[in-house]
Backbone bond lengths (Angstrom), bond angles and torsions (degrees), N, CA, C in turn:
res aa  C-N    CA-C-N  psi(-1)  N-CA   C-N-CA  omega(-1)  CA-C   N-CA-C  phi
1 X - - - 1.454 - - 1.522 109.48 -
2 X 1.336 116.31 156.18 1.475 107.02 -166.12 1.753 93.08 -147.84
3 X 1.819 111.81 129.44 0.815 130.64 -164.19 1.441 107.03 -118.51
4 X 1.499 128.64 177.47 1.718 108.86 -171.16 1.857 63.40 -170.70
5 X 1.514 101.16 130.81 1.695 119.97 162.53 1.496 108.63 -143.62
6 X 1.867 105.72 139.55 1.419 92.81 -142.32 2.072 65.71 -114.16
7 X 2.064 79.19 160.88 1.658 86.07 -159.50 1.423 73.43 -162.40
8 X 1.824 126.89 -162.27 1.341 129.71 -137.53 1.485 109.19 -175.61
9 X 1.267 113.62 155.06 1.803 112.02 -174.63 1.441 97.57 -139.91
10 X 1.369 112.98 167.61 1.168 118.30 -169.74 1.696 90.41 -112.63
11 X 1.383 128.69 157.14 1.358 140.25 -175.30 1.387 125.73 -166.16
12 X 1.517 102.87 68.35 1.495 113.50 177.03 1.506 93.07 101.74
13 X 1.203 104.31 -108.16 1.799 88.34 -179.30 1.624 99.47 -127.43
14 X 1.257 107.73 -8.17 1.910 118.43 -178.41 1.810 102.78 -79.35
15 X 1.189 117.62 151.12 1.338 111.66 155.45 1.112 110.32 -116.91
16 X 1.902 126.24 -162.10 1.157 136.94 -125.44 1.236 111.87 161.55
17 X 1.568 96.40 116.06 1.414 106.21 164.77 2.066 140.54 -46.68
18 X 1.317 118.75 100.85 1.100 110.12 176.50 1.893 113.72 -118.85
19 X 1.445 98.16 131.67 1.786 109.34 161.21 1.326 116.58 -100.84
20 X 1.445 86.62 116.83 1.543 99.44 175.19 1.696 113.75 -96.01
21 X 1.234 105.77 130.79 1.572 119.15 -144.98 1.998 76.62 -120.82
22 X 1.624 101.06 131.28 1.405 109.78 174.75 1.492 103.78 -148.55
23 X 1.422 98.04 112.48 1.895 102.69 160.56 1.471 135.17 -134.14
24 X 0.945 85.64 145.25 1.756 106.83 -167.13 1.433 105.63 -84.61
25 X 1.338 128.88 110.62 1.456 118.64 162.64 1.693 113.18 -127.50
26 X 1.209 113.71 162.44 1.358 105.68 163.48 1.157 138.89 -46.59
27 X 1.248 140.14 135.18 1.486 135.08 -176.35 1.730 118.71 152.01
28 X 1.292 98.60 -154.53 1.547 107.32 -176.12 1.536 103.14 -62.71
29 X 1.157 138.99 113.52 1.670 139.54 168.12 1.763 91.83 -53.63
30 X 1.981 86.87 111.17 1.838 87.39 -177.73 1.552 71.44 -156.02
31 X 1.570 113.74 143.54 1.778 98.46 154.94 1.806 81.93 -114.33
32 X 1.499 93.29 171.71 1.346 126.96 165.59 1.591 133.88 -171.01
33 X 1.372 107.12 126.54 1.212 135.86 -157.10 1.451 128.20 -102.47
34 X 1.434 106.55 94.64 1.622 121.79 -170.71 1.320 120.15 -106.42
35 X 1.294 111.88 173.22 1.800 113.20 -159.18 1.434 111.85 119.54
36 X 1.062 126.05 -13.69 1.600 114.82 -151.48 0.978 129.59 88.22
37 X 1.426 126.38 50.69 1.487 122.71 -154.29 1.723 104.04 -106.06
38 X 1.459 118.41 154.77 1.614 109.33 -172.21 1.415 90.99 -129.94
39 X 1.241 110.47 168.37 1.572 113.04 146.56 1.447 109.01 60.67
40 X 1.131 101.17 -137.13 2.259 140.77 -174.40 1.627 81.43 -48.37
41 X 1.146 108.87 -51.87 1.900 105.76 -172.65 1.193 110.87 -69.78
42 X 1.621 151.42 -24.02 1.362 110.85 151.65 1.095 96.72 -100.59
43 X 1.226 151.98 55.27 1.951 125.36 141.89 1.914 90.41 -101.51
44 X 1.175 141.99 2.44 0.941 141.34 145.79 1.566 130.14 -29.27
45 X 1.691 100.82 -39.78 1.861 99.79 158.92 1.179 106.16 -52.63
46 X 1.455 129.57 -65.00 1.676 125.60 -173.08 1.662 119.77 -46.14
47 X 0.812 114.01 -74.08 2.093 120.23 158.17 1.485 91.02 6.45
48 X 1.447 72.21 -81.50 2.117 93.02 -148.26 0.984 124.87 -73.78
49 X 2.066 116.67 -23.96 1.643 81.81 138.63 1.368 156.30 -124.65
50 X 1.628 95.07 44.36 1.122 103.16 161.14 1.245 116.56 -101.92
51 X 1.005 129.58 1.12 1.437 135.55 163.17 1.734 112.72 -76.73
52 X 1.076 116.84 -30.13 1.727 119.52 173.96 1.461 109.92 -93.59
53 X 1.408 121.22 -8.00 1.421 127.26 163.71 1.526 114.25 -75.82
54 X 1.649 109.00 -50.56 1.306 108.76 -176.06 1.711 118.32 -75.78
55 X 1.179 103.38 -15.87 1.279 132.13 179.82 1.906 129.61 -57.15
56 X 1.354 76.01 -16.72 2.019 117.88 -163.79 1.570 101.70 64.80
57 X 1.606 138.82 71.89 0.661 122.07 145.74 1.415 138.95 -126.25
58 X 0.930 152.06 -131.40 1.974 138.54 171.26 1.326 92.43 -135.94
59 X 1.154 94.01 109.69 2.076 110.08 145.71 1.598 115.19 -94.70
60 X 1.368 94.89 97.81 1.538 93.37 -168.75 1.409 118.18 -90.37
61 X 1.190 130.22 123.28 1.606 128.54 -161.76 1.153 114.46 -50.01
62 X 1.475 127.42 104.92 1.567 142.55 176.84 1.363 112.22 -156.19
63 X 0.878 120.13 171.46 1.958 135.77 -158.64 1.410 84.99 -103.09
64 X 1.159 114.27 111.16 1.212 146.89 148.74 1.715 135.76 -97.66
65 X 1.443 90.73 115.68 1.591 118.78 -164.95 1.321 113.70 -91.95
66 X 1.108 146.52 109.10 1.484 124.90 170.94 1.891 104.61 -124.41
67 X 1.024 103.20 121.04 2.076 113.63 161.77 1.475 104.53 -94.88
68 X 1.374 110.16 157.75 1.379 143.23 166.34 1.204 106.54 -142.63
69 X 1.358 107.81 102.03 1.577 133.32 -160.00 1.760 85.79 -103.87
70 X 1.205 127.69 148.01 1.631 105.56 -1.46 1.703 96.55 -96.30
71 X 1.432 97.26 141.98 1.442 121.79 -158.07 1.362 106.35 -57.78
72 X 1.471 129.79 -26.29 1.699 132.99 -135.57 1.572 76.19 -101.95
73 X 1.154 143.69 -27.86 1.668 142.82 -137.62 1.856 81.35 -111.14
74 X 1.819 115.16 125.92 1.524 128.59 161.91 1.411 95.49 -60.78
75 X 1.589 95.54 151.17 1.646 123.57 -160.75 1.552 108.43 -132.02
76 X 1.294 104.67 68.25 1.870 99.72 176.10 1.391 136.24 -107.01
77 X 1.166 144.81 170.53 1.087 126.11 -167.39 1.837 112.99 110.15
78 X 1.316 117.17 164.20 1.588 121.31 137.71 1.283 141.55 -94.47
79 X 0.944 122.66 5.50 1.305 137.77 170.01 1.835 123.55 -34.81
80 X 1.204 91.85 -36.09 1.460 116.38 -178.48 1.360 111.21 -54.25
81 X 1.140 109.46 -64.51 1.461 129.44 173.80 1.566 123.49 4.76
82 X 1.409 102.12 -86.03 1.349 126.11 155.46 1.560 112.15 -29.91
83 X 1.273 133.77 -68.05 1.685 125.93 -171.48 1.730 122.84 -71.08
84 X 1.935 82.70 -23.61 2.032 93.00 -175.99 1.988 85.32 -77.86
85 X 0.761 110.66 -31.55 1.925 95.79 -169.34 1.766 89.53 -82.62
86 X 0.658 125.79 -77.64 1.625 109.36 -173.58 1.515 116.98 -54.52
87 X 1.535 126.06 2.50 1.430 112.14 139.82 1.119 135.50 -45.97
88 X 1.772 85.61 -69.86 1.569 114.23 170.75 1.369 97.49 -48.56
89 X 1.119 170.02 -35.49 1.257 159.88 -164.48 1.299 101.94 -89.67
90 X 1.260 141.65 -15.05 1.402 139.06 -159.83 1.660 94.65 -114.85
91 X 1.869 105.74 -47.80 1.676 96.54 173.16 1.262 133.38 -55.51
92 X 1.209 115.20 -26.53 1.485 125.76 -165.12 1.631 106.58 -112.62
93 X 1.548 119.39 13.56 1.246 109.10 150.72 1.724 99.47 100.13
94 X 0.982 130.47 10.29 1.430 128.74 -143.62 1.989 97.53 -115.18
95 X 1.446 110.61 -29.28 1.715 130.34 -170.66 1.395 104.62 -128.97
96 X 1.719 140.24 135.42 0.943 113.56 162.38 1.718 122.72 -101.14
97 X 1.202 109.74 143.68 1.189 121.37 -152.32 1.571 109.43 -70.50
98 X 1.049 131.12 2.35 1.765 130.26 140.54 1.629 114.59 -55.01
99 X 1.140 106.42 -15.12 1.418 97.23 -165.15 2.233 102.03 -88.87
100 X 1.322 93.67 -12.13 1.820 99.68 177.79 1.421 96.03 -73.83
101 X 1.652 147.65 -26.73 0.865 114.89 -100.49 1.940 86.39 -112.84
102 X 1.093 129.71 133.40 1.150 140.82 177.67 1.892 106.05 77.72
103 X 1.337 98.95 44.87 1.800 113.56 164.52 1.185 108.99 -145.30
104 X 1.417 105.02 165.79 1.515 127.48 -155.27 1.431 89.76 -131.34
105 X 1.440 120.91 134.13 1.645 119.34 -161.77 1.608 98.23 -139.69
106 X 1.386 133.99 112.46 1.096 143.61 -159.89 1.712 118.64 -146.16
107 X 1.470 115.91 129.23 1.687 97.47 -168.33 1.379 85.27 148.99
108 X 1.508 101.05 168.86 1.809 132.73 -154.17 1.515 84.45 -130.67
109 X 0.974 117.72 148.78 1.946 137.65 161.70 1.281 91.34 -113.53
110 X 1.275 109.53 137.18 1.568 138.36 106.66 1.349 138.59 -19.27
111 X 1.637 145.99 130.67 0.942 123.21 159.21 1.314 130.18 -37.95
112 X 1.824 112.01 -33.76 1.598 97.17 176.05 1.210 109.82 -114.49
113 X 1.145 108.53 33.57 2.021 115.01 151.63 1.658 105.84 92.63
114 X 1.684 118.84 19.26 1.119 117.53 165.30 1.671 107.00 -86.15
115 X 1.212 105.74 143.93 1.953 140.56 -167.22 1.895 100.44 -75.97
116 X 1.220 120.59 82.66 1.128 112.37 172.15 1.418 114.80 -105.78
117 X 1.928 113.23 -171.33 0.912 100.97 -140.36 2.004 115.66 -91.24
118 X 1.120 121.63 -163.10 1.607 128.25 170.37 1.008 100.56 -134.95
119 X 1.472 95.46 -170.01 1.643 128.91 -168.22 1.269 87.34 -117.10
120 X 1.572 107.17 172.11 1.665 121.21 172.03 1.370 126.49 56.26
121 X 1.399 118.75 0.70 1.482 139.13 -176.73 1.793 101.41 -19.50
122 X 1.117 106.68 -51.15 1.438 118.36 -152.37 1.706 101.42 -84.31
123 X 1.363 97.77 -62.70 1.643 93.84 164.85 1.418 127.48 -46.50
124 X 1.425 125.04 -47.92 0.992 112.35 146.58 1.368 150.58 -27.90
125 X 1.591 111.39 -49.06 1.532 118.66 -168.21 1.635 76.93 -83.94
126 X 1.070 155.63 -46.24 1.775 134.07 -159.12 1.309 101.64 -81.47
127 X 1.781 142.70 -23.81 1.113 124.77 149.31 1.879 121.52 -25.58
128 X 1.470 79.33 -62.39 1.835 98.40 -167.13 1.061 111.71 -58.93
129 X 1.242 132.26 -30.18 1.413 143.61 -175.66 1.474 118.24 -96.05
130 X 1.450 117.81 -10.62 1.091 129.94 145.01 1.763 127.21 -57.47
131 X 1.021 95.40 -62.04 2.176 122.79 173.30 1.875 83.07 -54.75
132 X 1.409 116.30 127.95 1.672 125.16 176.27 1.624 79.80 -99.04
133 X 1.369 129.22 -17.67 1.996 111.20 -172.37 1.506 96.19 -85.73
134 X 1.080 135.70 0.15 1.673 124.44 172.04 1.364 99.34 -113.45
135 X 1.387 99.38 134.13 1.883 121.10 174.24 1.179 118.64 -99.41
136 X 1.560 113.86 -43.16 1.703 113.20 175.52 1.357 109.40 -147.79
137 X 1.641 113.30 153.43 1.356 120.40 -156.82 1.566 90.61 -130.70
138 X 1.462 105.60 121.08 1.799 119.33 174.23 1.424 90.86 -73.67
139 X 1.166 134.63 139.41 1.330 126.39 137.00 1.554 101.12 -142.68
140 X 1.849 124.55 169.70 0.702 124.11 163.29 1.468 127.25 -11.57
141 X 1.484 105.83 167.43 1.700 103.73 178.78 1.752 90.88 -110.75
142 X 0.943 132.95 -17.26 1.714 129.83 169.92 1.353 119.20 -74.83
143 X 1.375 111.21 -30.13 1.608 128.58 168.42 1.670 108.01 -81.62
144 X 1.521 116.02 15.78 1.420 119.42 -178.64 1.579 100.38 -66.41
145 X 1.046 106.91 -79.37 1.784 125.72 173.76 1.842 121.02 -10.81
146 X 1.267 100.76 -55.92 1.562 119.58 175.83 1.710 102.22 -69.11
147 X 0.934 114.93 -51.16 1.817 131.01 -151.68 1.210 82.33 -77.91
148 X 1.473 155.87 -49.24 1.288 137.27 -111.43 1.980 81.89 -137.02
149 X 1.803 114.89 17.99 1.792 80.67 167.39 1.472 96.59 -100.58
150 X 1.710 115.60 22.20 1.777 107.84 171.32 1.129 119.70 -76.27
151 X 0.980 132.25 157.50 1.638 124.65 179.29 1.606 95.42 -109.44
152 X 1.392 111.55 175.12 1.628 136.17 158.15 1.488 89.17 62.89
153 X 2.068 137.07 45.31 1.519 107.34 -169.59 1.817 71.01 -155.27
154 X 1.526 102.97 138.32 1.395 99.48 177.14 1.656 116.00 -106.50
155 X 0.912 119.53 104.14 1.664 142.65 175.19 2.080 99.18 -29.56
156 X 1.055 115.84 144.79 1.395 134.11 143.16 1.732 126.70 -148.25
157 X 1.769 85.52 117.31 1.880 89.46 -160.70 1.328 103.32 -95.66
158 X 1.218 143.25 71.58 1.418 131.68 175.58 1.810 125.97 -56.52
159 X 1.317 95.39 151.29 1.798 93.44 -171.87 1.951 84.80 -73.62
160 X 1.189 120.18 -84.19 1.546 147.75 -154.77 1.330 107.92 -112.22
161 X 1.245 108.67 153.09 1.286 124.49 177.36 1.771 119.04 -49.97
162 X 1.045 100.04 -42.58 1.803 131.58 174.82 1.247 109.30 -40.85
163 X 1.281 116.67 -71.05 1.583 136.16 175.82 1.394 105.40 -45.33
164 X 1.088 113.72 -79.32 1.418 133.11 -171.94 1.750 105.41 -39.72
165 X 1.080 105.73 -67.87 2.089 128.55 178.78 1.793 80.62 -45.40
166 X 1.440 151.34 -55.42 1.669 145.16 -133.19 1.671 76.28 -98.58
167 X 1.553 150.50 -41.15 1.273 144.65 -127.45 1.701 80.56 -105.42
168 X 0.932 120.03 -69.68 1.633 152.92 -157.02 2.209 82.53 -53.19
169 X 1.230 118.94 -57.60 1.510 132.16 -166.59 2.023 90.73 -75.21
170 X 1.264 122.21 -10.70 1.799 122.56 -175.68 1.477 91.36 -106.47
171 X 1.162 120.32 -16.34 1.704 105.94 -158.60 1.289 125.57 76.43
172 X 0.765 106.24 -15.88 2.011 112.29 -176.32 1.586 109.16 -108.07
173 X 1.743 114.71 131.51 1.318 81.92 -175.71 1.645 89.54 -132.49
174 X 1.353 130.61 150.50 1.537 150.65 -140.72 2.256 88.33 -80.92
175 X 0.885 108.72 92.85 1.589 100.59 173.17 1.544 111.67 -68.36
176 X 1.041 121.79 136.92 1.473 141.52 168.04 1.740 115.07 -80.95
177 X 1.391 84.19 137.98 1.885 85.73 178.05 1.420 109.03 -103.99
178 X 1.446 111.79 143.39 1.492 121.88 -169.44 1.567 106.36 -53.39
179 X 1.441 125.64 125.69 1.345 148.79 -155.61 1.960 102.28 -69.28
180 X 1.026 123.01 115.24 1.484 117.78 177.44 1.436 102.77 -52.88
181 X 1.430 143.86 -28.73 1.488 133.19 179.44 0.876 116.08 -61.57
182 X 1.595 133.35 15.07 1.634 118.32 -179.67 1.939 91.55 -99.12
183 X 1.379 117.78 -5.91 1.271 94.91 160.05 1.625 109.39 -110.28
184 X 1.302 103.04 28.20 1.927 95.60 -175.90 1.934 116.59 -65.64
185 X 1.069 102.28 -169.99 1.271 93.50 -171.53 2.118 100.14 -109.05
186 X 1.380 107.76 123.67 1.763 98.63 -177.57 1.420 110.04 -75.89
187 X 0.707 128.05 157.50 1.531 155.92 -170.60 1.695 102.06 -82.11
188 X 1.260 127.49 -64.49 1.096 115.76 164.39 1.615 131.82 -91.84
189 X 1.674 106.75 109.95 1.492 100.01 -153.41 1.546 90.33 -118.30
190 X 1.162 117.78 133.17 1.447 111.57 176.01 1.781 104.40 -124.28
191 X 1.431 108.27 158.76 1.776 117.01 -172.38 1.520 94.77 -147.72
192 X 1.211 94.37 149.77 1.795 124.08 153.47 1.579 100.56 -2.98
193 X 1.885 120.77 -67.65 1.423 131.89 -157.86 1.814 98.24 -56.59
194 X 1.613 110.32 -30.74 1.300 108.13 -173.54 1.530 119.51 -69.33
195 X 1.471 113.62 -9.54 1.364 123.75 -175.43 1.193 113.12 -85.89
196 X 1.667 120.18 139.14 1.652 84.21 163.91 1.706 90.94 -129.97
197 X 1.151 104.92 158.32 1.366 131.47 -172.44 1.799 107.11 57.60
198 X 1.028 108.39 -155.08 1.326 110.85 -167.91 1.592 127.29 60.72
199 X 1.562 115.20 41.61 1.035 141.24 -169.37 1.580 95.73 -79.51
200 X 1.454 141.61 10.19 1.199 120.90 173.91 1.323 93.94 -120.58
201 X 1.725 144.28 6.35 1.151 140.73 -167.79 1.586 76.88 -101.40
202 X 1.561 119.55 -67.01 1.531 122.00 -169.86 1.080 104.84 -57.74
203 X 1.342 140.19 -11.32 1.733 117.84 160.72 1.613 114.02 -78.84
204 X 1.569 109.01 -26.05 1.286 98.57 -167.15 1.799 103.63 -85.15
205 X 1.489 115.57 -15.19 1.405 120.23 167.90 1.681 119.83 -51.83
206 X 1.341 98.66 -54.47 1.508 110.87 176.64 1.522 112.57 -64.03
207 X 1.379 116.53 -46.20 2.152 112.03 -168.96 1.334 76.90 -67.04
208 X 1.278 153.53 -82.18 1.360 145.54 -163.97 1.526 123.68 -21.97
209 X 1.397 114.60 -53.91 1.347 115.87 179.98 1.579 102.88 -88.62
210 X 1.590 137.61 -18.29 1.376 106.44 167.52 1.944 97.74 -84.26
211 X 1.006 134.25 -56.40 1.298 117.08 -178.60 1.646 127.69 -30.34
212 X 1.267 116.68 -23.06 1.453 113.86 161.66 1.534 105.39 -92.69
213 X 0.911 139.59 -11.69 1.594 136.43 139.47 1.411 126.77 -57.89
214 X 1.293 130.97 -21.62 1.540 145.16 -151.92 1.880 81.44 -73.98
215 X 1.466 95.18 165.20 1.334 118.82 173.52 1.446 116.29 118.08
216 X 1.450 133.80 3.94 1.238 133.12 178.83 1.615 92.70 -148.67
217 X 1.570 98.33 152.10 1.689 102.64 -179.41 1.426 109.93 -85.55
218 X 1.276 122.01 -12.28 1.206 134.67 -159.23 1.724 99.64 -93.73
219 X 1.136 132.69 134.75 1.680 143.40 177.08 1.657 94.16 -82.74
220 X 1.060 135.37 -41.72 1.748 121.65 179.94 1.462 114.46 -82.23
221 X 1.598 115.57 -12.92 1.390 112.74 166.54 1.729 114.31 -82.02
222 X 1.510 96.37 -43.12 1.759 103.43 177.46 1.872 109.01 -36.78
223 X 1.482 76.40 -49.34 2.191 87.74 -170.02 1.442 90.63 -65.07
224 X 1.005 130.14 -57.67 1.885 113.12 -173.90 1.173 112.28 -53.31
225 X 1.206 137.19 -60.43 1.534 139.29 159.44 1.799 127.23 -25.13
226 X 1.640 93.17 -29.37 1.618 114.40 175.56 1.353 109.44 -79.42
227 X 1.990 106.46 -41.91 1.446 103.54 -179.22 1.129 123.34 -83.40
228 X 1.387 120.68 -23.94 1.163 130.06 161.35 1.151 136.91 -56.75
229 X 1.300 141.11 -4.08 1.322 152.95 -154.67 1.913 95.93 -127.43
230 X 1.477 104.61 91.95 1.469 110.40 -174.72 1.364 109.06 -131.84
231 X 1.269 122.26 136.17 1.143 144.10 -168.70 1.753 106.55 -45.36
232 X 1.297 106.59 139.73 1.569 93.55 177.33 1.589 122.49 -94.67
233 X 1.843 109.04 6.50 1.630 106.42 172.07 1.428 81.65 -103.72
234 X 1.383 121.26 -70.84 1.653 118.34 -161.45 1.206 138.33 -50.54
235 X 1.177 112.46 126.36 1.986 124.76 -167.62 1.459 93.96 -65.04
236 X 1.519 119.10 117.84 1.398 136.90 157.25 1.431 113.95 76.48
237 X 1.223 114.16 18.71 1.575 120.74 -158.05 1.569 105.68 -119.28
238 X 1.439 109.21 146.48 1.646 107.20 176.44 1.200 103.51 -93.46
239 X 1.150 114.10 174.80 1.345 126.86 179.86 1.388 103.20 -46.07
240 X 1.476 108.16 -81.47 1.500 138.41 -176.82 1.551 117.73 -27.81
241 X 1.066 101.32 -36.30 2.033 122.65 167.62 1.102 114.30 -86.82
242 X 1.680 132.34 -33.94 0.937 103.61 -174.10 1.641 116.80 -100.99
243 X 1.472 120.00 12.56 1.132 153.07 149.37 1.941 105.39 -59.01
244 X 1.189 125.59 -53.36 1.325 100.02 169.73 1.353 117.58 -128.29
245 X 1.677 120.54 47.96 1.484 131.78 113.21 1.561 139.44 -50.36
246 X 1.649 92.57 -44.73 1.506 119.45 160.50 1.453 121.90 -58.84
247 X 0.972 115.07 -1.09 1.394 118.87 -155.94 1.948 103.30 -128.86
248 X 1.364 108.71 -26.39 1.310 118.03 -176.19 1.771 108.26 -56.90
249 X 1.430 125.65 -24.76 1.269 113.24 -154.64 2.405 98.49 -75.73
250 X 1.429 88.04 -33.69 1.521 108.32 169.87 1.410 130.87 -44.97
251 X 1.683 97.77 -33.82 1.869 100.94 177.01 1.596 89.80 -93.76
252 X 1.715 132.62 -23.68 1.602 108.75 -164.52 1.470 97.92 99.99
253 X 1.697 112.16 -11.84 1.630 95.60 159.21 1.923 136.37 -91.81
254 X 1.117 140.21 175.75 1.010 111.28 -174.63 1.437 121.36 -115.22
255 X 1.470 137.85 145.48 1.693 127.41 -151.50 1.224 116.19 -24.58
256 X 1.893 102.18 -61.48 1.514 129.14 -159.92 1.448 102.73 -67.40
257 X 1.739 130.64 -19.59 1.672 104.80 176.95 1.668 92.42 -85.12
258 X 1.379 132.35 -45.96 1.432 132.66 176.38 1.452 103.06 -24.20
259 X 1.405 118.99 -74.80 1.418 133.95 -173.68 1.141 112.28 -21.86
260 X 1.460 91.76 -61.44 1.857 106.46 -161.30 1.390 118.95 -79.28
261 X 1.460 119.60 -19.04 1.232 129.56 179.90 1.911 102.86 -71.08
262 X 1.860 109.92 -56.94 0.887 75.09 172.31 1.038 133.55 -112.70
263 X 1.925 141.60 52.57 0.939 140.95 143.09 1.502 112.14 -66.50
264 X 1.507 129.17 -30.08 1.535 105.29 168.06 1.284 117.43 -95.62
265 X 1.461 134.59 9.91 1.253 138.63 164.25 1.731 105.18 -70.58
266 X 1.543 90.92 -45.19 1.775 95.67 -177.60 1.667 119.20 -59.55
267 X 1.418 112.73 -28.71 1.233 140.39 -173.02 1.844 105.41 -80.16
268 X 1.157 105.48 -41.67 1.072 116.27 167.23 1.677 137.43 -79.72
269 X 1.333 139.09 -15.68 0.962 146.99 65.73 1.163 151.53 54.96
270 X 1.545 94.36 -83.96 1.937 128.54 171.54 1.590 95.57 -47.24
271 X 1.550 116.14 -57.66 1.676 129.61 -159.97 1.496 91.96 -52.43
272 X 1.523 109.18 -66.08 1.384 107.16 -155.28 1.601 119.72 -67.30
273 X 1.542 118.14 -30.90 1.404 117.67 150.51 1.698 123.05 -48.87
274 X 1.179 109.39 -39.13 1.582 98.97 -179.66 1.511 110.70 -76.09
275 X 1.081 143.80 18.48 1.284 141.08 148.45 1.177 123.04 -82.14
276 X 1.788 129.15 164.24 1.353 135.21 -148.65 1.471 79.82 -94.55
277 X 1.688 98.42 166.81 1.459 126.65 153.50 1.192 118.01 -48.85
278 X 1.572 121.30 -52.50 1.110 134.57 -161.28 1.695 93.76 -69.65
279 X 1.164 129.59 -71.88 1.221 139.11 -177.96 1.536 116.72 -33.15
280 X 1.391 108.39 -56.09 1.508 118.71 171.05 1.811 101.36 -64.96
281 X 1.141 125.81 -22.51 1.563 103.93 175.96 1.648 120.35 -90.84
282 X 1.677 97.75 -16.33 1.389 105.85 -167.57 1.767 101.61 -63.77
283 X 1.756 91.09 -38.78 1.717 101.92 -174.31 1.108 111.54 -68.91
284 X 0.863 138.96 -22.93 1.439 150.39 -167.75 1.705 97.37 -76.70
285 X 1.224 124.85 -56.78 1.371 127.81 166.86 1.267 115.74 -57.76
C-alpha cells in the first residue's frame, strides 16, 4: 500500500514543500530511503523504528520504500521522522489515510516515540500558511513559540508519537495555543555595549534602521510608522523582524532568541528616535 504525507524542509532560510511517499510491499524486510537524503535523514530508519516499536506498534517485516519528492532537491535535517513513521503507519494498514489529508507533519522522534524539536520552525509554519490546501500543522510542542507568531494557521503540538497516531485514528486532533515564550526573555542577549570598536559598521546599522522609518519629521510618529509596519503572515511581527527570525535557523541560532533580542533592541531605540534634532545635535557637541 502506498501512502504520501505532505511535510516541509528548510532551504537557506525559505522553506518548501516536501511529500514523503512510503510503501510497504512484500519482500526482503529492507527499508530504503530516496530523494537525496544526507546525514540525520538516513539514520532516520533507526528513530522510527524504534520509536513505533516502543510506541506499541507492529513493524511488520516488508520492503519498505520511502521518497521525498521532489527527489533532485538535498534532504537534511530530522524533521522527516515524524511523516516517514506515520506513513509506515498508513502503509501497513495501521492509520487511515484520510486522516493525512490537508496537514503538514513535521518533528524529530525519540527512541520512544516522543516529538522533539527542529530547526526552521518558523519558516516552516509561513510556508504552510502560505499553501490555502493545508489547515493545520503538527509540529513539535518546543517549536510552539516560533510556529505560533503566524496567524490564520492552526497549530498541533503533540507530546509522542502515541497520542498523536490515537487523535489522528478519532479524526479530531487537540489544537495548541500559540506558546507565550515567543515573547520570553533569551538568555543569551547581546547589544551594541558588547562590541567594541567598529563604530562605522554601528553607524551604518542605525542610518539603516531609521531610514526605513524616515517619512515624518516628528521621532514619535517615525516609531508609529516603525510599529506599524507588520508582517502580513506573522503574529505581532514587523516586517523587518520577521525577516531576521527567518533567517536564525542559518547562523545555528534559534527564532525565539532572534525575536527577543530584537524586540528590546527595537524598544530600545524607539527612546532615542523620539527625541528632537535639536537635542540630538546639542549632544553631539
Amino acid at each position: 500500500m502506498l501512502a504520501a504525507i505532505h511535510s516541509a524542509a528548510v532551504l537557506g532560510i525559505d522553506a518548501y514543500d516536501v511529500i514523503v511517499e512510503v510503501d510497504a510491499t512484500q519482500g526482503l524486510p529492507q527499508w530504503t530511503i530516496v530523494g537525496l537524503p544526507v546525514g540525520a535523514v538516513k539514520e532516520s530508519r533507526e528513530r522510527v523504528g524504534s520509536a513505533l516499536v516502543n510506541s506499541g506498534f507492529v513493524l511488520p517485516p516488508r520492503r519498505i520504500t520511502v521518497n521525498l519528492a521532489p527527489a533532485d532537491v538535498r534532504k537534511e535535517g530530522t524533521a522527516f521522522d515524524l511523516p516517514i513513521a506515520l506513513g509506515i503507519l498508513v502503509a501497513t494498514g495501521q492509520l487511515p489515510p484520510e486522516s493525512m489529508s490537508r496537514r503538514v507533519f513535521v518533528g524529530e522522534l525519540g527512541l520512544d516515540g516522543s516529538v522533539r524539536g527542529i530547526r526552521g520552525a518558523l519558516s516552516i509554519a509561513r510556508r504552510a500558511a502560505a499553501n490555502n490546501g493545508h489547515a493545520e500543522l503538527v509540529i513539535p510542542r518546543v517549536n510552539l513559540g516560533e510556529a505560533g507568531r503566524v496567524k490564520t494557521l492552526r497549530l498541533v503540538a503533540p507530546e509522542d508519537l502515541r497520542s498523536l497516531a490515537a487523535e489522528l485514528s478519532s479524526g479530531e486532533l487537540s489544537l495548541a495555543l500559540p506558546c507565550a515564550a515567543a515573547n520570553g526573555t533569551p538568555q543569551n542577549d547581546l547589544d551594541f555595549s558588547d562590541v567594541v570598536g567598529q563604530n562605522a559598521a554601528k553607524r551604518a546599522l542605525e542610518d539603516d534602521a531609521r531610514s526605513k522609518t524616515a517619512g515624518n519629521s516628528s521621532g514619535a510618529d517615525r516609531s508609529g510608522i516603525a510599529r506599524s509596519d507588520r508582517d502580513p503572515v506573522c503574529r505581532g511581527c514587523s516586517s523587518e523582524q520577521c525577516s531576521c527570525c527567518v533567517s536564525a535557523p542559518v547562523s545555528g541560532a534559534t527564532s525565539l532568541d532572534v525575536c527577543g533580542r530584537f524586540d528590546r533592541r527595537r524598544k530600545q531605540s524607539s527612546s532615542r528616535r523620539s527625541e528632537s534634532r535639536a537635542s540630538r545635535s546639542s549632544f553631539s557637541r
